[in-house]
Each structure stands twice: as structure tokens, then as C-alpha cells.
mmCIF file of the N, C-alpha and C atoms, coordinates in Angstrom:
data_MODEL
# 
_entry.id   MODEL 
# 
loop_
_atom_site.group_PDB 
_atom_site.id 
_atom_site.type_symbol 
_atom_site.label_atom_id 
_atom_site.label_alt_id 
_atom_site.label_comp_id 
_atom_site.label_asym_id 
_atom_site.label_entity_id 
_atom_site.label_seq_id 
_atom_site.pdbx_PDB_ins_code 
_atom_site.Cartn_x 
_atom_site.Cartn_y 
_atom_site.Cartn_z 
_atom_site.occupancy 
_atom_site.B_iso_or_equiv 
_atom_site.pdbx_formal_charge 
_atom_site.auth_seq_id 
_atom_site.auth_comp_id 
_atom_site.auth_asym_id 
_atom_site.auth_atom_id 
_atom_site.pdbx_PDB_model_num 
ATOM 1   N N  . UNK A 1 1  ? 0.838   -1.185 0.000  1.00 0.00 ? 1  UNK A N  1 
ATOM 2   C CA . UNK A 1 1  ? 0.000   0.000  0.000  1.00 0.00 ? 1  UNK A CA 1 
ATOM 3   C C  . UNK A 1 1  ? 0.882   1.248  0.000  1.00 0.00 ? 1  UNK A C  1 
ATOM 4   N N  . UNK A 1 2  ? 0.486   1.998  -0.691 1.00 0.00 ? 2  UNK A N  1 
ATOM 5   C CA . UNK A 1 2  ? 1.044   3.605  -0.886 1.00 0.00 ? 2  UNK A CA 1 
ATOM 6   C C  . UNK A 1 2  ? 0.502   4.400  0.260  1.00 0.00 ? 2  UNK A C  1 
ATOM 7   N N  . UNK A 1 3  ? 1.356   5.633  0.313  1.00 0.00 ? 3  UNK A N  1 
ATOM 8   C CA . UNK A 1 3  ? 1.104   6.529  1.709  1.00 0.00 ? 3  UNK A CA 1 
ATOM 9   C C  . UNK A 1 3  ? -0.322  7.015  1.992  1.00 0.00 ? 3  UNK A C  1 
ATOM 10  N N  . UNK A 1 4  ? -0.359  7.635  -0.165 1.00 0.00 ? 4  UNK A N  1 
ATOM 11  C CA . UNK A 1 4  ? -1.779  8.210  -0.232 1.00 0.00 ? 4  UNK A CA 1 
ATOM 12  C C  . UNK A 1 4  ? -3.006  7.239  0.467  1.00 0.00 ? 4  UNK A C  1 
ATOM 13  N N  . UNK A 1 5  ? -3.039  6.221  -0.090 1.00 0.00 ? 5  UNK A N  1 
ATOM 14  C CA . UNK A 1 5  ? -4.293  5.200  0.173  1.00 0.00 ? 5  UNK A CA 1 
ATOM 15  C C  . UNK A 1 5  ? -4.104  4.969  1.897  1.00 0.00 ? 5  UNK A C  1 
ATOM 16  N N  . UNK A 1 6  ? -3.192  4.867  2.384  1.00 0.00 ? 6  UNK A N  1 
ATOM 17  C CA . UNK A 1 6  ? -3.287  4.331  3.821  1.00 0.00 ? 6  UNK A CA 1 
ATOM 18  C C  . UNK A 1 6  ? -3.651  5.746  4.366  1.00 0.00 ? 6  UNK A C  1 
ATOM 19  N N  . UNK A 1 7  ? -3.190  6.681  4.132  1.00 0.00 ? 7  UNK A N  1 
ATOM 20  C CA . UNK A 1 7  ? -3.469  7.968  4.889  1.00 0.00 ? 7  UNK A CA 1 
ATOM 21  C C  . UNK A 1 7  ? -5.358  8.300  4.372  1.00 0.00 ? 7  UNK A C  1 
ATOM 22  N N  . UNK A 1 8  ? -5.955  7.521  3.499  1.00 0.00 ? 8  UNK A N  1 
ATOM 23  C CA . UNK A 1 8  ? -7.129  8.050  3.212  1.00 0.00 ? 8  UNK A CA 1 
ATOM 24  C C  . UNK A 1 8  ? -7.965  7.024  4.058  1.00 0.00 ? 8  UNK A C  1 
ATOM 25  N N  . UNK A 1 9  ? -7.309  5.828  4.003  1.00 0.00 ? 9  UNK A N  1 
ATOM 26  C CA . UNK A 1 9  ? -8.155  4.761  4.891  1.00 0.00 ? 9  UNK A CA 1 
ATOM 27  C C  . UNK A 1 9  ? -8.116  5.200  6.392  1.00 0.00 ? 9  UNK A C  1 
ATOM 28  N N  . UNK A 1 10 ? -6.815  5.797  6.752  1.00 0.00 ? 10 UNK A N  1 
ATOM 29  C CA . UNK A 1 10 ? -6.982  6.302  8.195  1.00 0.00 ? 10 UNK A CA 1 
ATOM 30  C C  . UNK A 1 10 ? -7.920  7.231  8.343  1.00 0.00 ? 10 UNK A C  1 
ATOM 31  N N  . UNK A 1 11 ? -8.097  8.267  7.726  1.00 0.00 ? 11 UNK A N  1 
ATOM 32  C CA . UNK A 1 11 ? -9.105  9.666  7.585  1.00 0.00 ? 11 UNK A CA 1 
ATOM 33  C C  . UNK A 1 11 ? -10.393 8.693  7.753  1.00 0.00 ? 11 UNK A C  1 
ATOM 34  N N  . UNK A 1 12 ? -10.832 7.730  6.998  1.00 0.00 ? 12 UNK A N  1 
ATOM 35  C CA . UNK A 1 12 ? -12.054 7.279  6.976  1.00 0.00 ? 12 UNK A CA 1 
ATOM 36  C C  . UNK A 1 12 ? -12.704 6.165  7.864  1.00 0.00 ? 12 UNK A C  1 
ATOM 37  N N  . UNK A 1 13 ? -11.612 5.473  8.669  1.00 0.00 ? 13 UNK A N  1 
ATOM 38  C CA . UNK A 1 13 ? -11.830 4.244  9.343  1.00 0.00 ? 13 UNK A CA 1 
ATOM 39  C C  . UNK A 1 13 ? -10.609 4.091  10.547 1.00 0.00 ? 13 UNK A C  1 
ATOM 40  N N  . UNK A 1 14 ? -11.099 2.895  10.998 1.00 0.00 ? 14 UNK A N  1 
ATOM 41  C CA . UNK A 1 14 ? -10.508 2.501  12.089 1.00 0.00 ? 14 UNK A CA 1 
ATOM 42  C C  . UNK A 1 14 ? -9.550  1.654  11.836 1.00 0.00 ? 14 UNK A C  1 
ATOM 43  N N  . UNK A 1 15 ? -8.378  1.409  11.873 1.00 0.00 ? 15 UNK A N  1 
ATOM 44  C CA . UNK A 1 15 ? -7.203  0.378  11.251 1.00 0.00 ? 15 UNK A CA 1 
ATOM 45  C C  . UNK A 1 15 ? -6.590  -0.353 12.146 1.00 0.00 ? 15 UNK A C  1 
ATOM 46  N N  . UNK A 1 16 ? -6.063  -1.489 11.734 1.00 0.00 ? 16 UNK A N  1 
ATOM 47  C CA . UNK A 1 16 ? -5.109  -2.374 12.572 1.00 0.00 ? 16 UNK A CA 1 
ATOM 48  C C  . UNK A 1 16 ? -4.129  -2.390 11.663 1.00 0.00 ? 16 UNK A C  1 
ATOM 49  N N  . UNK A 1 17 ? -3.192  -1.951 12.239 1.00 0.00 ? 17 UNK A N  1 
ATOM 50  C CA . UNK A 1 17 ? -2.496  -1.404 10.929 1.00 0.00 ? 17 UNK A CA 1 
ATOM 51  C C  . UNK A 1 17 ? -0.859  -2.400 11.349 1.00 0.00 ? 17 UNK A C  1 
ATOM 52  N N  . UNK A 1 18 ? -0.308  -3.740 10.827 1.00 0.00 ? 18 UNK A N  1 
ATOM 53  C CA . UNK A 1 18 ? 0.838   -4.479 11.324 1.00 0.00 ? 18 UNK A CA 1 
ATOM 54  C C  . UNK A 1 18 ? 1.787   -3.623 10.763 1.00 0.00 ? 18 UNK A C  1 
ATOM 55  N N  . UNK A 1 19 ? 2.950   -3.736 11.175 1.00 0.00 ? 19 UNK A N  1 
ATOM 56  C CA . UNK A 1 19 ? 4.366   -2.812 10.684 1.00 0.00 ? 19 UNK A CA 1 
ATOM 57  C C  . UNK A 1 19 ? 5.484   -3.830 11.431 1.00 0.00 ? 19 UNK A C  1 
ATOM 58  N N  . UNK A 1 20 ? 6.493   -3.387 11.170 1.00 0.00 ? 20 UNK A N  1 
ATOM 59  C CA . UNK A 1 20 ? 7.903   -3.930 11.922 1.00 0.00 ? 20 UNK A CA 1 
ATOM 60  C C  . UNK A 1 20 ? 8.341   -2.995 12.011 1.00 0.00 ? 20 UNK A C  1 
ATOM 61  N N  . UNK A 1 21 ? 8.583   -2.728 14.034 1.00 0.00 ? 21 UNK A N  1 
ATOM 62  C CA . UNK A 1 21 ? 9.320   -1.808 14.676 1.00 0.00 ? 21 UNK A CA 1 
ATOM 63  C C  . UNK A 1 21 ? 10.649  -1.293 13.874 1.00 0.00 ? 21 UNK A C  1 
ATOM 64  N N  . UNK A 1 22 ? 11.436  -0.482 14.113 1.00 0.00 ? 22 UNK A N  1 
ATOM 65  C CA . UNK A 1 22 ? 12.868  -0.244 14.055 1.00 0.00 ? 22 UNK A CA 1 
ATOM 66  C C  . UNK A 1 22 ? 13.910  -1.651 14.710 1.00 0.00 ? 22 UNK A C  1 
ATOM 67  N N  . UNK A 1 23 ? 13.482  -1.581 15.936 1.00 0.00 ? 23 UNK A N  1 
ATOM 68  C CA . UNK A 1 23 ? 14.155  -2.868 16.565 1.00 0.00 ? 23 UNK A CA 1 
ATOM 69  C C  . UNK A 1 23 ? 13.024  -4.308 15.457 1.00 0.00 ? 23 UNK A C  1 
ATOM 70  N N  . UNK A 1 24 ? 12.992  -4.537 14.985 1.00 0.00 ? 24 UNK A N  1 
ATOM 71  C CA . UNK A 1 24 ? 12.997  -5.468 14.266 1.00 0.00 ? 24 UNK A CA 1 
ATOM 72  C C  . UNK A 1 24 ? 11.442  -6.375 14.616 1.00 0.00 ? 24 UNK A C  1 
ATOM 73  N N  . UNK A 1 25 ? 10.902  -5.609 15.807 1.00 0.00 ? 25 UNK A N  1 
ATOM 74  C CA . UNK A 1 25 ? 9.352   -6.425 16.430 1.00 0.00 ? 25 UNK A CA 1 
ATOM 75  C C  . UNK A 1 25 ? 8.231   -6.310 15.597 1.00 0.00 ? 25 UNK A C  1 
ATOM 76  N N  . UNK A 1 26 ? 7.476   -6.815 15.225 1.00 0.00 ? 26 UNK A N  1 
ATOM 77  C CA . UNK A 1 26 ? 6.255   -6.724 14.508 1.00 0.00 ? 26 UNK A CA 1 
ATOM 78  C C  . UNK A 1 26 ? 5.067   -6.172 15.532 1.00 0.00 ? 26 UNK A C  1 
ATOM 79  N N  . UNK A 1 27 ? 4.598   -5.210 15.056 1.00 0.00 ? 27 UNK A N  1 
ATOM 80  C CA . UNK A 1 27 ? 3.757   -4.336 15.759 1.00 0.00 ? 27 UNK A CA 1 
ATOM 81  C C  . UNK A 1 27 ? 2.354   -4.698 15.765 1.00 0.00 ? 27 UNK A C  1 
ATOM 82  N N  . UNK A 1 28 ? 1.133   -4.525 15.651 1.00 0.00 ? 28 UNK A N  1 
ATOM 83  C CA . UNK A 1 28 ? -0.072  -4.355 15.599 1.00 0.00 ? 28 UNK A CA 1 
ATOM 84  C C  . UNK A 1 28 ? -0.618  -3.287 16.592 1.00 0.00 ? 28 UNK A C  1 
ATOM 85  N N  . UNK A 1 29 ? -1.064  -2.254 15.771 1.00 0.00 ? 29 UNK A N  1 
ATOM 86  C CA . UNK A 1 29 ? -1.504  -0.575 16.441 1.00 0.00 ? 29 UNK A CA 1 
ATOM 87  C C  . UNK A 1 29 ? -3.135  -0.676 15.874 1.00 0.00 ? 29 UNK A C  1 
ATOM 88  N N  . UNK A 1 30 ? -4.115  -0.433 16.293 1.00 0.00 ? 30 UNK A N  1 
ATOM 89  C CA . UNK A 1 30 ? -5.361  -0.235 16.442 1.00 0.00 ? 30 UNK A CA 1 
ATOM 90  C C  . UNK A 1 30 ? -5.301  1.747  16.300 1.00 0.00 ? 30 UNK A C  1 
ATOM 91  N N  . UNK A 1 31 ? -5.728  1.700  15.252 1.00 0.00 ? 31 UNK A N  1 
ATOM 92  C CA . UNK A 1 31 ? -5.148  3.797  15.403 1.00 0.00 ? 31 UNK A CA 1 
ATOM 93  C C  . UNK A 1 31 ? -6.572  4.033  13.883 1.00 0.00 ? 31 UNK A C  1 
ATOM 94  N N  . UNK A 1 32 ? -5.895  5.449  13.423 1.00 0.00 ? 32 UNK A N  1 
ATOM 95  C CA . UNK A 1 32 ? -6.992  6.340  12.983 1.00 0.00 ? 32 UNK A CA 1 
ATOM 96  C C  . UNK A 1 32 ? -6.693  7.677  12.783 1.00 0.00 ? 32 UNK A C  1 
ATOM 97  N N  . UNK A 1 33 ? -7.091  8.334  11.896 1.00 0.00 ? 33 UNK A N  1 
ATOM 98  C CA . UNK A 1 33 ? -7.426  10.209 11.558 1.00 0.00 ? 33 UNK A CA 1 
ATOM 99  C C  . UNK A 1 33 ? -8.717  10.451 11.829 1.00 0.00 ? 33 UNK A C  1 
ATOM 100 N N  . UNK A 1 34 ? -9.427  9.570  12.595 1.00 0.00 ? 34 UNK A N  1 
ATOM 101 C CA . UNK A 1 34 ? -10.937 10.240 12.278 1.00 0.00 ? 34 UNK A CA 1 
ATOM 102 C C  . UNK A 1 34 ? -10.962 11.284 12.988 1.00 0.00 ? 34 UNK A C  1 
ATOM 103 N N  . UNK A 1 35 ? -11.352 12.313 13.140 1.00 0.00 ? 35 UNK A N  1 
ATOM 104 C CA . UNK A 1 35 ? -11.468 13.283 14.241 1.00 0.00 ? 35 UNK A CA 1 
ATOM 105 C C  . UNK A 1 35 ? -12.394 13.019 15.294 1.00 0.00 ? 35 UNK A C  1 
ATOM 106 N N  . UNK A 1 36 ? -13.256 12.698 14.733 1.00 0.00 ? 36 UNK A N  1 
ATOM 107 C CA . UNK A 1 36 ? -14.090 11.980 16.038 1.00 0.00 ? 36 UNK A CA 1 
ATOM 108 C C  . UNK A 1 36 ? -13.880 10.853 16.975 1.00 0.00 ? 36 UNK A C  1 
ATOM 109 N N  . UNK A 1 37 ? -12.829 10.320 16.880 1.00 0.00 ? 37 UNK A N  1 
ATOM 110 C CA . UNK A 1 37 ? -12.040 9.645  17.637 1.00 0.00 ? 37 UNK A CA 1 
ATOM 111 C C  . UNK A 1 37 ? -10.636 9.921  18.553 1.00 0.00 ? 37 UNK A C  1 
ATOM 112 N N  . UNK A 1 38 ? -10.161 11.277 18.051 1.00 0.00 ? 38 UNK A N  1 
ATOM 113 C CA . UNK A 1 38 ? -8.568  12.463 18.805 1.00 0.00 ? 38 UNK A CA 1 
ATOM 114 C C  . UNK A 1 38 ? -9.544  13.048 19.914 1.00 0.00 ? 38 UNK A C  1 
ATOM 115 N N  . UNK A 1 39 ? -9.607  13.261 20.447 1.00 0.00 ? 39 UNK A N  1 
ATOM 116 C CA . UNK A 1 39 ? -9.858  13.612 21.900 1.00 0.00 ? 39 UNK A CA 1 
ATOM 117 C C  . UNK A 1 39 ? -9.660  15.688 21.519 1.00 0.00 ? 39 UNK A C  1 
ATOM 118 N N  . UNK A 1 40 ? -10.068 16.413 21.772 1.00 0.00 ? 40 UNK A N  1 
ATOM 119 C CA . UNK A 1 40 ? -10.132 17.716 21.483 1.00 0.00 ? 40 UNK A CA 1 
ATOM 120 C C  . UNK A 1 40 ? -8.631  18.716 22.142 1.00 0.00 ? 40 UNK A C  1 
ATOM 121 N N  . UNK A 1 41 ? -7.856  18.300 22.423 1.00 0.00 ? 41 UNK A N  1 
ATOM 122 C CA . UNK A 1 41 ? -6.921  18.746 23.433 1.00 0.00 ? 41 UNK A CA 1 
ATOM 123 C C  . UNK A 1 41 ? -5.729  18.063 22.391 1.00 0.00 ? 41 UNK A C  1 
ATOM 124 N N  . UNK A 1 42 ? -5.640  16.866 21.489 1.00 0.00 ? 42 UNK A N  1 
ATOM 125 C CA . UNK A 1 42 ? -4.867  16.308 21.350 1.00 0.00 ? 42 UNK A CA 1 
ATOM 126 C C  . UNK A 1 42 ? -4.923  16.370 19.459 1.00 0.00 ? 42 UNK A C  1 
ATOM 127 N N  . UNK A 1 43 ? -6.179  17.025 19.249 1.00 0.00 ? 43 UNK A N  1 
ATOM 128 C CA . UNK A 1 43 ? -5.811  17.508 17.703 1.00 0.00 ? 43 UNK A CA 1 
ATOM 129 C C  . UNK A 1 43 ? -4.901  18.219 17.146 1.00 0.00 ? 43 UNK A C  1 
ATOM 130 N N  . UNK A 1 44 ? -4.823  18.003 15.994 1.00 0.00 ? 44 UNK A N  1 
ATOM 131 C CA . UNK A 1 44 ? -3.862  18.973 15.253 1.00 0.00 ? 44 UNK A CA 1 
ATOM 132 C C  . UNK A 1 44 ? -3.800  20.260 15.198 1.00 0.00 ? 44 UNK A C  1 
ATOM 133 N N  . UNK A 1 45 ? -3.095  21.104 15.422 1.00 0.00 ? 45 UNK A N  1 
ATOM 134 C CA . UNK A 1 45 ? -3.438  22.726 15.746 1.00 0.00 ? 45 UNK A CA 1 
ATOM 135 C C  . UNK A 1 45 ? -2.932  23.503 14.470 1.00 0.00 ? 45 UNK A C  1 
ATOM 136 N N  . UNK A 1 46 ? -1.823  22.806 13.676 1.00 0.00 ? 46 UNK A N  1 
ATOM 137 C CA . UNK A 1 46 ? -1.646  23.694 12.561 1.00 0.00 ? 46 UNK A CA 1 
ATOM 138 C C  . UNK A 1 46 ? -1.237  22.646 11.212 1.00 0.00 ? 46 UNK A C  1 
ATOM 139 N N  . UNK A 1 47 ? -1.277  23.211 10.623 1.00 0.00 ? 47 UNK A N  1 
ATOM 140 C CA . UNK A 1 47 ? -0.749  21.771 9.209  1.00 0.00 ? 47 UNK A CA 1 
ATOM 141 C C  . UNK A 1 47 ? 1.000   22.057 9.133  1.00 0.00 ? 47 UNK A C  1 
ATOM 142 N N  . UNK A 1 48 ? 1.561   20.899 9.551  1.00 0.00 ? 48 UNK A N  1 
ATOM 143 C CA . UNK A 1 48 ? 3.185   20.724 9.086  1.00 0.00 ? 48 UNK A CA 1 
ATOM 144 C C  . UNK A 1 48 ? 3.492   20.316 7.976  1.00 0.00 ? 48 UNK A C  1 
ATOM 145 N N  . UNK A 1 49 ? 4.504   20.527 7.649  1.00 0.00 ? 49 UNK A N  1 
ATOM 146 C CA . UNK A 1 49 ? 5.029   19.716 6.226  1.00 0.00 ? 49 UNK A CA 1 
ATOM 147 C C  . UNK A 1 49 ? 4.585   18.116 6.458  1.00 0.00 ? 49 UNK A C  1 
ATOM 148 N N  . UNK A 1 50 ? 4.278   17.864 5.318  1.00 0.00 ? 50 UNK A N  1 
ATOM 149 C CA . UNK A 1 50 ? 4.010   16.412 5.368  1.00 0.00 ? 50 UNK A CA 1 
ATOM 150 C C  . UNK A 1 50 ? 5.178   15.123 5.533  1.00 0.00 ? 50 UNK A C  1 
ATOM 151 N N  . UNK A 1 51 ? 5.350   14.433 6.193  1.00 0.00 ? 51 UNK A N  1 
ATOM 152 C CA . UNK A 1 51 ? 7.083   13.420 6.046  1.00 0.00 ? 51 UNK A CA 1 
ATOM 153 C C  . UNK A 1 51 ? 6.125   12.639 5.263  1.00 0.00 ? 51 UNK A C  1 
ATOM 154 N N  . UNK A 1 52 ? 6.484   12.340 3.771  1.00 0.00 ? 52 UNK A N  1 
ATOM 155 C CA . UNK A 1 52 ? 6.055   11.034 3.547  1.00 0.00 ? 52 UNK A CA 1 
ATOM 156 C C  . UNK A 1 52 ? 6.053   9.343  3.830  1.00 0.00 ? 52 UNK A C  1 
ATOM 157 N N  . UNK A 1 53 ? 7.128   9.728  4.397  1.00 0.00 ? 53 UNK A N  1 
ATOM 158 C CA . UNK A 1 53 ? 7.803   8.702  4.702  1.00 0.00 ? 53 UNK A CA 1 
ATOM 159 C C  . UNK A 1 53 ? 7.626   7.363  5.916  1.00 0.00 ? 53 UNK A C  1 
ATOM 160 N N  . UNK A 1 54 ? 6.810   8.772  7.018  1.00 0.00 ? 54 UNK A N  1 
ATOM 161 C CA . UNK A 1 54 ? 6.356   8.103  8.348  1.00 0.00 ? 54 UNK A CA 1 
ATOM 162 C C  . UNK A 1 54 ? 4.698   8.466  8.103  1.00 0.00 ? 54 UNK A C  1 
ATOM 163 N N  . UNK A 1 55 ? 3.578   7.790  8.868  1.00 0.00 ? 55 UNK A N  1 
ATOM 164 C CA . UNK A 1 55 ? 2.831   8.671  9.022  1.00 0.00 ? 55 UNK A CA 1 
ATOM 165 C C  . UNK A 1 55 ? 1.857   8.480  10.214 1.00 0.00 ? 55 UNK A C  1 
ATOM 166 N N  . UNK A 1 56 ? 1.751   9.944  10.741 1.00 0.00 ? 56 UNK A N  1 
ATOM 167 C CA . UNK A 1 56 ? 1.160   9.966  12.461 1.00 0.00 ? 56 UNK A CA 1 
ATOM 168 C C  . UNK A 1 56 ? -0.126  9.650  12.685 1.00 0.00 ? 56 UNK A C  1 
ATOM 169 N N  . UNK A 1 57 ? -0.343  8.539  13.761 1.00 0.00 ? 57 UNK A N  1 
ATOM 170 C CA . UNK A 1 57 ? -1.760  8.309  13.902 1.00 0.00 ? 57 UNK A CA 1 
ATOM 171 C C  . UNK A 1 57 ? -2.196  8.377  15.046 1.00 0.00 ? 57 UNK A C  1 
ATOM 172 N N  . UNK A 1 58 ? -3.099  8.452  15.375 1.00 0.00 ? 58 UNK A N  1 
ATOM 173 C CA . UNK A 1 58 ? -3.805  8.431  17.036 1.00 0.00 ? 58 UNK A CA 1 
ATOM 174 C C  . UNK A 1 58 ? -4.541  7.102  17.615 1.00 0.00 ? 58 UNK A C  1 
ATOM 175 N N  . UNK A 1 59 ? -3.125  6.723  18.182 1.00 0.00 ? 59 UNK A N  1 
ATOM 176 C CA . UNK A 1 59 ? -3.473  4.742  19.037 1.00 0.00 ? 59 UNK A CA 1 
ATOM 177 C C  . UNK A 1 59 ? -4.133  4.706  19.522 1.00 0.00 ? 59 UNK A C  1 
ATOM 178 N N  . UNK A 1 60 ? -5.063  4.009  19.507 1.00 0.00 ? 60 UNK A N  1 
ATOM 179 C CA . UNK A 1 60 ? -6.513  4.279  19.970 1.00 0.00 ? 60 UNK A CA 1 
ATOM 180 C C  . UNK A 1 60 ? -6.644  3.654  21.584 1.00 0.00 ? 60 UNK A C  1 
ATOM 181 N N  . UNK A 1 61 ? -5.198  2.468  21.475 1.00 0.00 ? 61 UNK A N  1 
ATOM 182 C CA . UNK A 1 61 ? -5.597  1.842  22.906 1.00 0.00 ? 61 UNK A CA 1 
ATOM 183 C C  . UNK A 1 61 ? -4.623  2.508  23.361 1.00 0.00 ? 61 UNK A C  1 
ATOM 184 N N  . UNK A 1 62 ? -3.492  3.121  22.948 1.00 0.00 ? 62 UNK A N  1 
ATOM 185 C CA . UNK A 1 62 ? -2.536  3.944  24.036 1.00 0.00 ? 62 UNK A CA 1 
ATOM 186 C C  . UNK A 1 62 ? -2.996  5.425  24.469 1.00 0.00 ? 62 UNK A C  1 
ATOM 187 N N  . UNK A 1 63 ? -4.144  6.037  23.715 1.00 0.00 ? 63 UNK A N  1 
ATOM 188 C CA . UNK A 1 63 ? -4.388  7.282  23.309 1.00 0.00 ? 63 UNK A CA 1 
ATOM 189 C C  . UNK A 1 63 ? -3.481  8.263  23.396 1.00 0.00 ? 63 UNK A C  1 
ATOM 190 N N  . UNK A 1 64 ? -2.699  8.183  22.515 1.00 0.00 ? 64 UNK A N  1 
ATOM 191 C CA . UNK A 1 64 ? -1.406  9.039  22.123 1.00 0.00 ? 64 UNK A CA 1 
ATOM 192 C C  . UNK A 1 64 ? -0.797  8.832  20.631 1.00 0.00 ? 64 UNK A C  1 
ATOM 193 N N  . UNK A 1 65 ? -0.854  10.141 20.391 1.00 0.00 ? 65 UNK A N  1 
ATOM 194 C CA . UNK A 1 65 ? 0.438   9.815  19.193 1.00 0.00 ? 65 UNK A CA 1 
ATOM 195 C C  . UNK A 1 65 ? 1.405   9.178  18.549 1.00 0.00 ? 65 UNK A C  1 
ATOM 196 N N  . UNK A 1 66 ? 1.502   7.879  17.960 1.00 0.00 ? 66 UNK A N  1 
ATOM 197 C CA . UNK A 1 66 ? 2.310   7.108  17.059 1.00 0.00 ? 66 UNK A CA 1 
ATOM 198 C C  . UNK A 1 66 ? 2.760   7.388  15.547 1.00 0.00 ? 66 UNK A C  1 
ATOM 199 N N  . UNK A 1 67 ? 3.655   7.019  15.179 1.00 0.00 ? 67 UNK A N  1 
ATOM 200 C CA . UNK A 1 67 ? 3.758   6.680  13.767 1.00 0.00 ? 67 UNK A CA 1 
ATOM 201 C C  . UNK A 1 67 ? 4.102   5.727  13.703 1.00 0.00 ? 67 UNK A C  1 
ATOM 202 N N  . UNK A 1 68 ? 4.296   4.981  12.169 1.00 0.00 ? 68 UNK A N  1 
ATOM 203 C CA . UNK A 1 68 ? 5.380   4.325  11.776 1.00 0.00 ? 68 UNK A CA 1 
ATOM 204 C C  . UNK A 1 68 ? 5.439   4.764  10.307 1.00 0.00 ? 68 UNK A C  1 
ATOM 205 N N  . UNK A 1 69 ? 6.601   3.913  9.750  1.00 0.00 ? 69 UNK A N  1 
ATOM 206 C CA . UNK A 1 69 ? 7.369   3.797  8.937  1.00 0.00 ? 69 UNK A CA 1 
ATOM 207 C C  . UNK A 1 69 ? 6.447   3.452  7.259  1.00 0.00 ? 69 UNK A C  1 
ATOM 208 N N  . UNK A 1 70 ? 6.425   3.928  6.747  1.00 0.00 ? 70 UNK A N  1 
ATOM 209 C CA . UNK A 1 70 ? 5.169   3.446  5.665  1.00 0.00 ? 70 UNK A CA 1 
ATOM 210 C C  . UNK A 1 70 ? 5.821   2.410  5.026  1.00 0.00 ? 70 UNK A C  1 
ATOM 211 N N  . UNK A 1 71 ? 7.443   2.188  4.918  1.00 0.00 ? 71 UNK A N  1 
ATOM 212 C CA . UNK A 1 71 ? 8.329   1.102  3.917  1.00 0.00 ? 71 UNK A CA 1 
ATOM 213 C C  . UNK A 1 71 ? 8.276   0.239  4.914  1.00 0.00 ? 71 UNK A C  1 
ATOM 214 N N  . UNK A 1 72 ? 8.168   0.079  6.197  1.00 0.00 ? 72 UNK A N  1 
ATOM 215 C CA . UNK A 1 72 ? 7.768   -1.187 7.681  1.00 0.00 ? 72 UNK A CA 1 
ATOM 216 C C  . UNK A 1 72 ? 6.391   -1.320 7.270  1.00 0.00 ? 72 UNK A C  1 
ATOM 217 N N  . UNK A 1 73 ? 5.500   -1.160 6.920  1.00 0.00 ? 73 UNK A N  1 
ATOM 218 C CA . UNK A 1 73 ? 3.681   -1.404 6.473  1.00 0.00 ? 73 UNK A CA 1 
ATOM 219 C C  . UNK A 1 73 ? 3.787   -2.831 5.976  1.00 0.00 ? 73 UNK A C  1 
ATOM 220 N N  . UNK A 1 74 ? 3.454   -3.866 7.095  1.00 0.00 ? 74 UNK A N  1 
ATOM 221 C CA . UNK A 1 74 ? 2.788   -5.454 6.607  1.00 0.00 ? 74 UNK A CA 1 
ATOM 222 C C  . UNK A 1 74 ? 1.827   -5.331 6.452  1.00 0.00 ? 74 UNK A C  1 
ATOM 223 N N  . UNK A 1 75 ? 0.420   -4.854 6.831  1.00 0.00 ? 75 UNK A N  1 
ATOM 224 C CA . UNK A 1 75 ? -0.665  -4.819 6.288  1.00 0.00 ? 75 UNK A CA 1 
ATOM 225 C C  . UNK A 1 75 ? -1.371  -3.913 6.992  1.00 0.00 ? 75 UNK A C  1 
ATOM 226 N N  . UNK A 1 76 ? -2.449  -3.357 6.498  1.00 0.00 ? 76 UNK A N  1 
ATOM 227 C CA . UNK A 1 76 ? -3.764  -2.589 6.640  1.00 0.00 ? 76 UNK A CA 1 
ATOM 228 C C  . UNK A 1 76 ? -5.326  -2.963 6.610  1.00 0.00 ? 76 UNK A C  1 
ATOM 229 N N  . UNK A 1 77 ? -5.501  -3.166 7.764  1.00 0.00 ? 77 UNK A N  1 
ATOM 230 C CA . UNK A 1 77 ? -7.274  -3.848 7.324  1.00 0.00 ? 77 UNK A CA 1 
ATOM 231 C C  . UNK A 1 77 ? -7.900  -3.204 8.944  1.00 0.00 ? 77 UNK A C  1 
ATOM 232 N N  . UNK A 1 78 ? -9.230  -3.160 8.392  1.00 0.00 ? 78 UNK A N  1 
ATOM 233 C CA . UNK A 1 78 ? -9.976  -2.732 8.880  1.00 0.00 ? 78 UNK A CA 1 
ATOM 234 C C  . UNK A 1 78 ? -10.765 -3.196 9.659  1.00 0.00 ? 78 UNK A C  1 
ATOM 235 N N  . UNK A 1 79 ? -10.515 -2.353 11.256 1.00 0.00 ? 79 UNK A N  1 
ATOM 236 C CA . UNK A 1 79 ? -10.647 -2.855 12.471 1.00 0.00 ? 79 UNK A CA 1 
ATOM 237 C C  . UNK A 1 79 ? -12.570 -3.343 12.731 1.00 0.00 ? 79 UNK A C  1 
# 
């Protein structure tokens, strides 16, 4: 999957999104862009340059800020 499509599935849904850590662990993150799911204190306040490279989501069971790695992306499906 490409950045575009995963960053549109996050905007629209709820993801379980697998990756492989930096240290080499295979992840599974439960996360999201929906806004109705960021908590009002913890939204975005201004638009940054975009990193294509990583991209930031809101963990739904840590409720905090994550990324990962979009070239670490094992799969995307919907929670």
C-alpha cells in the first residue's frame, strides 16, 4: 500500500495497521485520523510539512500519538 491510500483509509476508518518496529518487532496498532475519535486537546493545531515517509496516527488503545514507517507497512485492514 502507498502513503496516499493508507493515509485516506486512516481519515475514513478505524485500522489495525501491522508494521515492523525499528528494533525489528512486529507491531499491531489499532489507530486512525478520524477526528471523532482524537480527543479535542490532542488535535492537530496547525498543518506541518508532510514526512512522507512516516505517518502519524492516534493509538486508539494507548491514546497518544504514534507513527510508523510506511516502507515497515505489513498490512492494513480494517478494524
Amino acid at each position: 500500500m502507498d502513503y496516499d491510500t493508507v493515509k485516506q483509509m486512516l481519515r475514513e476508518n478505524i485500522l489495525n495497521v501491522t508494521f515492523n518496529k525499528v528494533n525489528g518487532e512486529l507491531r499491531v496498532m489499532k489507530c486512525t485520523l478520524k477526528s471523532d475519535f482524537i480527543p479535542q486537546e490532542f488535535s492537530p493545531k496547525s498543518l506541518k510539512m508532510e514526512n512522507r515517509e512516516a505517518v502519524a496516527v492516534w493509538d486508539l488503545e494507548k491514546s497518544a500519538w504514534r507513527s510508523f514507517r510506511i516502507d515497515s507497512l505489513v498490512k492494513a485492514e480494517i478494524a
